[in-house]
MMTF fields as JSON, N, C-alpha, C and O atoms, coordinates in Angstrom:
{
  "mmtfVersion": "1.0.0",
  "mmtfProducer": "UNKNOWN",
  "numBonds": 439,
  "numAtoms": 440,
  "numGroups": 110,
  "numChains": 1,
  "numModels": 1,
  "chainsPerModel": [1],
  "groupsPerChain": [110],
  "chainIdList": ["A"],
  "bondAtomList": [4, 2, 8, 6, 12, 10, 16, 14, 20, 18, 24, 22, 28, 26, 32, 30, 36, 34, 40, 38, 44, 42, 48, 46, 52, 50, 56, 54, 60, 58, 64, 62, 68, 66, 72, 70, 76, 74, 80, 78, 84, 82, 88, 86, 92, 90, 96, 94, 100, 98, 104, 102, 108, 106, 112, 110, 116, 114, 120, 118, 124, 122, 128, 126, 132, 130, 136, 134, 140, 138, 144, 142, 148, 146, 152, 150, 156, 154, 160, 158, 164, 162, 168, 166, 172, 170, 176, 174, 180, 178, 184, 182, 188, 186, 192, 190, 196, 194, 200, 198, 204, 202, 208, 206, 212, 210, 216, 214, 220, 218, 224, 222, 228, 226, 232, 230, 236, 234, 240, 238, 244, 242, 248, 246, 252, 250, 256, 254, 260, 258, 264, 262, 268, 266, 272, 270, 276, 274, 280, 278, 284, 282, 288, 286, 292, 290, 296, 294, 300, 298, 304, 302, 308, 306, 312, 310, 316, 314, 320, 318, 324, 322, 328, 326, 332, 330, 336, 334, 340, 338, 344, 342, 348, 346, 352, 350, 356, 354, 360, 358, 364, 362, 368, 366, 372, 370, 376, 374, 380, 378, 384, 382, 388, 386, 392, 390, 396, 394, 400, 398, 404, 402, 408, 406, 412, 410, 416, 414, 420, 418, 424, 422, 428, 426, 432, 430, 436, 434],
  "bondOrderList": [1, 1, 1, 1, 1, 1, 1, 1, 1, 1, 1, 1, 1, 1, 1, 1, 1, 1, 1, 1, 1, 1, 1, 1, 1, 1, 1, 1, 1, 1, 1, 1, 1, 1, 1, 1, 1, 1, 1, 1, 1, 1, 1, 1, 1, 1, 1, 1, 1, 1, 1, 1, 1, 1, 1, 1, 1, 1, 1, 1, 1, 1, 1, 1, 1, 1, 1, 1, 1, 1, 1, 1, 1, 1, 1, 1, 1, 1, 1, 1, 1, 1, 1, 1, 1, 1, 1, 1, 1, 1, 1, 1, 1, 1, 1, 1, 1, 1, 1, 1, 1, 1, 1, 1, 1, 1, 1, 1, 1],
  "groupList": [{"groupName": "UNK", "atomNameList": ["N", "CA", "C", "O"], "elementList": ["N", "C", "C", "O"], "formalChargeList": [0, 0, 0, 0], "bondAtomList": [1, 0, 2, 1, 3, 2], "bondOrderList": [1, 1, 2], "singleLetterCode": "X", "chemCompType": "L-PEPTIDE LINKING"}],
  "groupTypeList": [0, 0, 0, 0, 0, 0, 0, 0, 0, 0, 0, 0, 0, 0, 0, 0, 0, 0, 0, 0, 0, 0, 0, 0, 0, 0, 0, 0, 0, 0, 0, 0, 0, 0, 0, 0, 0, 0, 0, 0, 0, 0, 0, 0, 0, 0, 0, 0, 0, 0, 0, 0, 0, 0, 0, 0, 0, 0, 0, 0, 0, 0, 0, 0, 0, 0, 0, 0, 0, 0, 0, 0, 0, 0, 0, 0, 0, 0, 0, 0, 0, 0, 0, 0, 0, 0, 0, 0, 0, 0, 0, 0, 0, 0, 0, 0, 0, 0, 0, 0, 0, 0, 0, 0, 0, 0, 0, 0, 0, 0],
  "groupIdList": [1, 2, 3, 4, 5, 6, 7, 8, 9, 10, 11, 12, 13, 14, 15, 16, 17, 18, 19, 20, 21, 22, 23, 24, 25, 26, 27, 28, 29, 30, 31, 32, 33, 34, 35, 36, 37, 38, 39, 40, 41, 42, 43, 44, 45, 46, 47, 48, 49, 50, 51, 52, 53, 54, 55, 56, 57, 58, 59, 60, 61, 62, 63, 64, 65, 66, 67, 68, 69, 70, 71, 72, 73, 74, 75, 76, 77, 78, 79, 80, 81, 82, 83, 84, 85, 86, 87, 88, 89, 90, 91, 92, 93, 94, 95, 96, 97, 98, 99, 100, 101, 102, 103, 104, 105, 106, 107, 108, 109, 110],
  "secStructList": [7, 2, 2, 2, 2, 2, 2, 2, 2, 2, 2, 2, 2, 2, 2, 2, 2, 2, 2, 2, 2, 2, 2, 2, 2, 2, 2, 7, 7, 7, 7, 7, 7, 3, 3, 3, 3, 3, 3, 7, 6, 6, 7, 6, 6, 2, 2, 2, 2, 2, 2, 2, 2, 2, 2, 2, 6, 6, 1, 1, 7, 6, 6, 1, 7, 7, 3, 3, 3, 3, 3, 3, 7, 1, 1, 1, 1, 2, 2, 2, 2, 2, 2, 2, 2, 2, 2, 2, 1, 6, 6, 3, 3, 3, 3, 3, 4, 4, 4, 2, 2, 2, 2, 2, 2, 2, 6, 6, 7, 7],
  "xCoordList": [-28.07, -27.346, -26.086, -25.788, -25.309, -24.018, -24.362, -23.414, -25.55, -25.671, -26.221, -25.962, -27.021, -26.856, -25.504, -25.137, -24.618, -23.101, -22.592, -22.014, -22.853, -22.446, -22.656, -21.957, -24.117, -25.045, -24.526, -24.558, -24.231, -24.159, -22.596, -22.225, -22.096, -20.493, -20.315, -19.516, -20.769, -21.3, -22.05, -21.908, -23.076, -23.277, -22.555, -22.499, -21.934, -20.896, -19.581, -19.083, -19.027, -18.043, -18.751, -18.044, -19.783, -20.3, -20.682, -20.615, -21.135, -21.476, -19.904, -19.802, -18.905, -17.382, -16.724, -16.134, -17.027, -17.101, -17.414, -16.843, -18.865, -19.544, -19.285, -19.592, -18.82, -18.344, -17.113, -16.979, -15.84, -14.891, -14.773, -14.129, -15.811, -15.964, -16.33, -15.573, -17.599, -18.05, -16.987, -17.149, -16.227, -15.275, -14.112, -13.816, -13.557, -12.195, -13.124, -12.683, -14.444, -14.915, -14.945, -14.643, -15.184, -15.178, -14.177, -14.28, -12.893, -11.814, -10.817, -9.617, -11.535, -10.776, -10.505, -11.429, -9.704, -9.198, -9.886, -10.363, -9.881, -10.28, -8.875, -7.77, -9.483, -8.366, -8.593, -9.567, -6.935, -6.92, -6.36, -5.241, -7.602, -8.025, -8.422, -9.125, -7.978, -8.476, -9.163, -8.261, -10.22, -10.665, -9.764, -9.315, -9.607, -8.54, -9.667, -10.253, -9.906, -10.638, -9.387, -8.798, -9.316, -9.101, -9.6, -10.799, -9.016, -9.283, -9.047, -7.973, -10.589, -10.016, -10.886, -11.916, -9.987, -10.701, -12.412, -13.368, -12.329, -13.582, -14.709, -15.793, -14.285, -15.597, -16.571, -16.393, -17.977, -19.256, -19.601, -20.411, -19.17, -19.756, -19.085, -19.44, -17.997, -16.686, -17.188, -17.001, -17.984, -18.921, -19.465, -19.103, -21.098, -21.276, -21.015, -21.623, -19.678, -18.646, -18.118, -17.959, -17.953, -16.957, -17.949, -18.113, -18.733, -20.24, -20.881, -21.127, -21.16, -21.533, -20.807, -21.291, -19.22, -18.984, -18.326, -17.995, -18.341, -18.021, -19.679, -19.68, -20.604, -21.837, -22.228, -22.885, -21.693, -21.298, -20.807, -21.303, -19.333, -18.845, -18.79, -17.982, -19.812, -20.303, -21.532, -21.579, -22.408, -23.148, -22.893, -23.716, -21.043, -20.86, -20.463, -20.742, -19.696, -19.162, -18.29, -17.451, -17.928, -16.474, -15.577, -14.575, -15.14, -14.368, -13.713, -12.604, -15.039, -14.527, -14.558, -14.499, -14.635, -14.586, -13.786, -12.992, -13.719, -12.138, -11.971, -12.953, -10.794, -10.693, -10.829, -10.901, -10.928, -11.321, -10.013, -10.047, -9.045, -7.736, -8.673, -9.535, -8.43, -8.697, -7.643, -7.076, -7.164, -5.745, -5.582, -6.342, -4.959, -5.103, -3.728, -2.517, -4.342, -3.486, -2.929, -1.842, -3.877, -3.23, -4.26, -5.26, -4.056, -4.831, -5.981, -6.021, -6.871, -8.912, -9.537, -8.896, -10.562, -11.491, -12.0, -12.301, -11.912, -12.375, -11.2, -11.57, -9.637, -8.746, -9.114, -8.763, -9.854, -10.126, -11.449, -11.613, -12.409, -13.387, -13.116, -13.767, -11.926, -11.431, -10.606, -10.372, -10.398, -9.377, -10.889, -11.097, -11.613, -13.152, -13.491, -13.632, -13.645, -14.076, -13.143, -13.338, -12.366, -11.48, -11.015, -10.354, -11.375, -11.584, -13.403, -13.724, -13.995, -15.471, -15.462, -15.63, -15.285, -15.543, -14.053, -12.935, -14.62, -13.064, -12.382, -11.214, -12.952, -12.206, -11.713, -11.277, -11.825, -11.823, -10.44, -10.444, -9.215, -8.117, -7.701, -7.696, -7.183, -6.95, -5.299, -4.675, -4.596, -3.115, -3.038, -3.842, -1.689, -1.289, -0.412, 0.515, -0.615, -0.6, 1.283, 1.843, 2.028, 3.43, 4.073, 5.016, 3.052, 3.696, 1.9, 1.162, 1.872, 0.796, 1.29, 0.57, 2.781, 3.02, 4.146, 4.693, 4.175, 5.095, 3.76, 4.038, 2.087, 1.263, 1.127, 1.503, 0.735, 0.456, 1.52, 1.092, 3.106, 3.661, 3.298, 2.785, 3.759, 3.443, 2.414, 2.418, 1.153, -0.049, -0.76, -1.773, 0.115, -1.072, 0.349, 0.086, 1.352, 2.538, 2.816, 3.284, 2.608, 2.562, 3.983, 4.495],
  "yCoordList": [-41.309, -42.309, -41.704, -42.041, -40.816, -39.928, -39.132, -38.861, -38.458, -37.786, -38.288, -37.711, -39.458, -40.493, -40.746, -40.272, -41.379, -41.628, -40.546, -40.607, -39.245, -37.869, -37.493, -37.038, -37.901, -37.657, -38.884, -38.614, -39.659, -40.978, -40.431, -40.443, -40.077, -40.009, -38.692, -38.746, -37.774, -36.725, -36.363, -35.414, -37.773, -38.416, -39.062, -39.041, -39.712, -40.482, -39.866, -40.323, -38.679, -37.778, -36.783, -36.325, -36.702, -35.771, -36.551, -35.948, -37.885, -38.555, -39.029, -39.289, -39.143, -39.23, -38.241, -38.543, -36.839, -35.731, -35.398, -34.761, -36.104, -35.784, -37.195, -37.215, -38.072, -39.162, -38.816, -38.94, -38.136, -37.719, -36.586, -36.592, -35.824, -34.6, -35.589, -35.905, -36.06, -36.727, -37.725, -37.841, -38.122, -39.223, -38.139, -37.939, -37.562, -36.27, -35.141, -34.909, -34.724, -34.143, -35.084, -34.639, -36.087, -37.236, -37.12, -36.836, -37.196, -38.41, -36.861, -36.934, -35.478, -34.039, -33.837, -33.856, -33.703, -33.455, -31.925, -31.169, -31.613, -30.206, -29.393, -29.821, -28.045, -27.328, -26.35, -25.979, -26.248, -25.241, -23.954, -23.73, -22.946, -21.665, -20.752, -21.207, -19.709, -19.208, -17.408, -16.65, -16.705, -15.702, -15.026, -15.47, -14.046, -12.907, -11.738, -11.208, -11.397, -10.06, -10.006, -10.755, -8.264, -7.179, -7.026, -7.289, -6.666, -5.971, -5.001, -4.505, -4.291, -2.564, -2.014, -2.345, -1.204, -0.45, -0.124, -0.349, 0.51, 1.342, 0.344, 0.72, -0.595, -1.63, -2.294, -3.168, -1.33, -2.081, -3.418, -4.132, -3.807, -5.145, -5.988, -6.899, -5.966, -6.969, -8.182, -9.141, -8.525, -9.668, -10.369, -11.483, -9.376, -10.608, -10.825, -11.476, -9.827, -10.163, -11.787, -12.7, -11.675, -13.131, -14.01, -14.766, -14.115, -15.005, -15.191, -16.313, -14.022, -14.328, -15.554, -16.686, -15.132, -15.63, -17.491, -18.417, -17.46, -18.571, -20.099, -21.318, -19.18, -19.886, -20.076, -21.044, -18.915, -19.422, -20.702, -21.694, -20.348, -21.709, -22.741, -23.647, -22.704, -24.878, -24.982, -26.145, -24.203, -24.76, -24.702, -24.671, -24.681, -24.544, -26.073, -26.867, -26.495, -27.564, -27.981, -27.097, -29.395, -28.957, -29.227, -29.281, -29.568, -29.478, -27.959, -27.619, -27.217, -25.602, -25.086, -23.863, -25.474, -24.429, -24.121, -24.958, -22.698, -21.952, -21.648, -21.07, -22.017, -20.715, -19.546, -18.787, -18.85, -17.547, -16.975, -17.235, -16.22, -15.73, -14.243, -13.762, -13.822, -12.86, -12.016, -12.38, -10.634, -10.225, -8.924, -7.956, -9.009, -8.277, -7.047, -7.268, -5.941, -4.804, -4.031, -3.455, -4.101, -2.842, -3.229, -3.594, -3.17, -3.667, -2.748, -1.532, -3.552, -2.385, -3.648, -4.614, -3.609, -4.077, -5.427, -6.585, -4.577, -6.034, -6.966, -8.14, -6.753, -7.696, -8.949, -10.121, -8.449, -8.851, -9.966, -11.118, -9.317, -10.133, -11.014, -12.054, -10.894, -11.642, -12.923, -14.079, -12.507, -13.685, -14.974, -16.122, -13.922, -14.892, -15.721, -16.902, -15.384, -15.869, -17.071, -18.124, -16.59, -17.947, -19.132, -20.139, -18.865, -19.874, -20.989, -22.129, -19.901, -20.319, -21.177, -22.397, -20.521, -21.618, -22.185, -21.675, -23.503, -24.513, -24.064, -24.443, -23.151, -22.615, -21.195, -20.673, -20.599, -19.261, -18.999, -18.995, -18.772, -17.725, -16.806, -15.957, -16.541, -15.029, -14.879, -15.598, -13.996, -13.773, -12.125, -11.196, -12.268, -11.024, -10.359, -11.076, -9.174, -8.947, -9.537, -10.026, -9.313, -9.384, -10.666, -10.771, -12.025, -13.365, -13.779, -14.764, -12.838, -13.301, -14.17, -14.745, -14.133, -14.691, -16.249, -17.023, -16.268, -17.094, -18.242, -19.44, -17.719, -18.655, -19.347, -20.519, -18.929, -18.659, -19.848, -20.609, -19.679, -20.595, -22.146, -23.223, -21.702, -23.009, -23.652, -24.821, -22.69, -24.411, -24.435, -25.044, -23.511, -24.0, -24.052, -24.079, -24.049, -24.759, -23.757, -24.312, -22.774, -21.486, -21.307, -20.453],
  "zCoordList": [-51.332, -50.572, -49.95, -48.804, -50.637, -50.214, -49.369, -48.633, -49.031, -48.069, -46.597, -45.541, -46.73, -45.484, -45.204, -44.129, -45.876, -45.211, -44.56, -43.475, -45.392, -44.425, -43.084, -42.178, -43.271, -41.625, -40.941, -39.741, -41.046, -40.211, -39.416, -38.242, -40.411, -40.237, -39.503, -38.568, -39.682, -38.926, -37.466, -36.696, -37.43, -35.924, -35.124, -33.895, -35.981, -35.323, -34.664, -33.636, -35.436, -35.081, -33.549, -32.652, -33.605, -32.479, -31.468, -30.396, -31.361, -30.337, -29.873, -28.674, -30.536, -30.213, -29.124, -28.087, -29.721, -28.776, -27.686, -26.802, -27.828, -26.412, -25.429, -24.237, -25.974, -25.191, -24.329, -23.111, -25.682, -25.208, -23.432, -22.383, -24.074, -23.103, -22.005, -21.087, -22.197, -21.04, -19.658, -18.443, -20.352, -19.516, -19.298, -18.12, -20.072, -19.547, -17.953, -16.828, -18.595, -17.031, -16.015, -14.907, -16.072, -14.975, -14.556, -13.363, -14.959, -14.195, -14.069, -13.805, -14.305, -13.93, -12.592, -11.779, -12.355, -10.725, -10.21, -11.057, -8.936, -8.411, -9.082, -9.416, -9.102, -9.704, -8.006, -7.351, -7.845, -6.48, -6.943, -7.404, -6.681, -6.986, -5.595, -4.693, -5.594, -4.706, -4.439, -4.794, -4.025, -3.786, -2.825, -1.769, -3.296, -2.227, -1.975, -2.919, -0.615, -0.097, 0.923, 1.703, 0.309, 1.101, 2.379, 2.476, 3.429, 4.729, 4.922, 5.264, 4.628, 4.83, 6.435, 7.022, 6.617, 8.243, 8.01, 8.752, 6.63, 6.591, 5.658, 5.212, 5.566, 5.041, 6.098, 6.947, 5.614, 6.654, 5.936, 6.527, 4.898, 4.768, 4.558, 3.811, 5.098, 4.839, 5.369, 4.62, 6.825, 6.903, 6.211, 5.833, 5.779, 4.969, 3.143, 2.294, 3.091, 1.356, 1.522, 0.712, 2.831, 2.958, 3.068, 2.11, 4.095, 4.107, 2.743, 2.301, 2.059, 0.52, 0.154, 0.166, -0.277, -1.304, -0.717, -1.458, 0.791, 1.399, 1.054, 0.885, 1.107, 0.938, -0.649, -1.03, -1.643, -2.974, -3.261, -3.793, -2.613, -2.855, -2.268, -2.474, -1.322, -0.213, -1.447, -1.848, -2.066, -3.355, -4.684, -5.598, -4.778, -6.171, -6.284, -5.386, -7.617, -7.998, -7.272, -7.096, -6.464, -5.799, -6.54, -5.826, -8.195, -8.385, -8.882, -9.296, -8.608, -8.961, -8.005, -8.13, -6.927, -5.706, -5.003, -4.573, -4.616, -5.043, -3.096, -2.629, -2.025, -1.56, -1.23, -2.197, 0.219, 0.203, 1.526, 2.728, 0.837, 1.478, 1.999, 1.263, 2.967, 3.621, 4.099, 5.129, 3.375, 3.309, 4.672, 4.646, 5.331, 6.208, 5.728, 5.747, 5.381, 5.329, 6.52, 6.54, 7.573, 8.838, 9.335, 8.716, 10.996, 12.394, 12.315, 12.5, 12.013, 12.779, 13.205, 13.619, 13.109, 13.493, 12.771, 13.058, 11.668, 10.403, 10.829, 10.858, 11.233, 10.812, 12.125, 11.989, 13.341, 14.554, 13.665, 14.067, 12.285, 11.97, 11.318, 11.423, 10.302, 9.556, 10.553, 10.2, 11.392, 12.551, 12.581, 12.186, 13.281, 13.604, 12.772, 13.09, 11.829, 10.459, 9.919, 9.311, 10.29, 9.305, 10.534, 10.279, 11.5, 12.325, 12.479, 12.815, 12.053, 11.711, 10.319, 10.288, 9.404, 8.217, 7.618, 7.542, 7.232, 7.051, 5.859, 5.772, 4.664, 3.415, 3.339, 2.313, 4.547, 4.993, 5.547, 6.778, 4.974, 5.565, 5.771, 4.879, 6.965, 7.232, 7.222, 8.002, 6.389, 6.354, 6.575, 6.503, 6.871, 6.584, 5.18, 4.803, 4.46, 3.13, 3.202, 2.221, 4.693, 4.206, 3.684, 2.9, 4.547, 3.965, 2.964, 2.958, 2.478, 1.095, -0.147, -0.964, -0.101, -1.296, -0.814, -1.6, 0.427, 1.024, 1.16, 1.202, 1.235, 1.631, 0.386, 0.379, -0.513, -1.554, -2.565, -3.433, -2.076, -2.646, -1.521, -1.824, -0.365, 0.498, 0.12, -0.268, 0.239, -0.509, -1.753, -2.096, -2.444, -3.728, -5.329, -6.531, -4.846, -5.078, -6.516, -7.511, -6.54, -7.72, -7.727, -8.45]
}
């Protein structure tokens, strides 16, 4: 008989849990996170790195889906792709490395 009260009380503590969990993921806000790529002169696939990980995240969770800062170190070619690009997709920015941390405070309030 003492070990039914255990299990009962024992179900009861875990279906508590998973209730708990269940309603705290619900009512969780987006967390604002963001992906930083480099812009280097000599990267052939700096295209589709950003395309990857931009199409990652339109099929991830949206409350996990992070930003993609595109850091521009010095004028080539890529920084001309990275301009394109972040005018093409709506989570896609292109900065430059000197106000990286001025963006950085402006919108994601760090």
């Amino acid at each position: 008989m003492y070990a039914y009260i255990c299990a009962a009380a024992l179900l009861l503590a875990i279906a508590f849990l998973i209730t708990l969990r269940y309603f705290s993921a619900k009512k969780r806000r987006r967390v604002r996170s963001i992906i930083i790529i480099p812009v280097m002169p000599e990267d052939e696939a700096f295209e589709r790195r950003v395309k990857s990980c931009y199409w990652e995240e339109m099929f991830s969770d949206p409350h996990t889906a992070k930003d993609i800062l595109l850091v521009i170190t010095e004028p080539c070619a890529n920084a001309f792709a990275a301009r394109r690009l972040a005018q093409e997709y709506p989570i896609v920015h292109s900065i430059h490395i000197s106000s990286l941390s001025d963006y950085i405070i402006r919108n994601y309030g760090v």
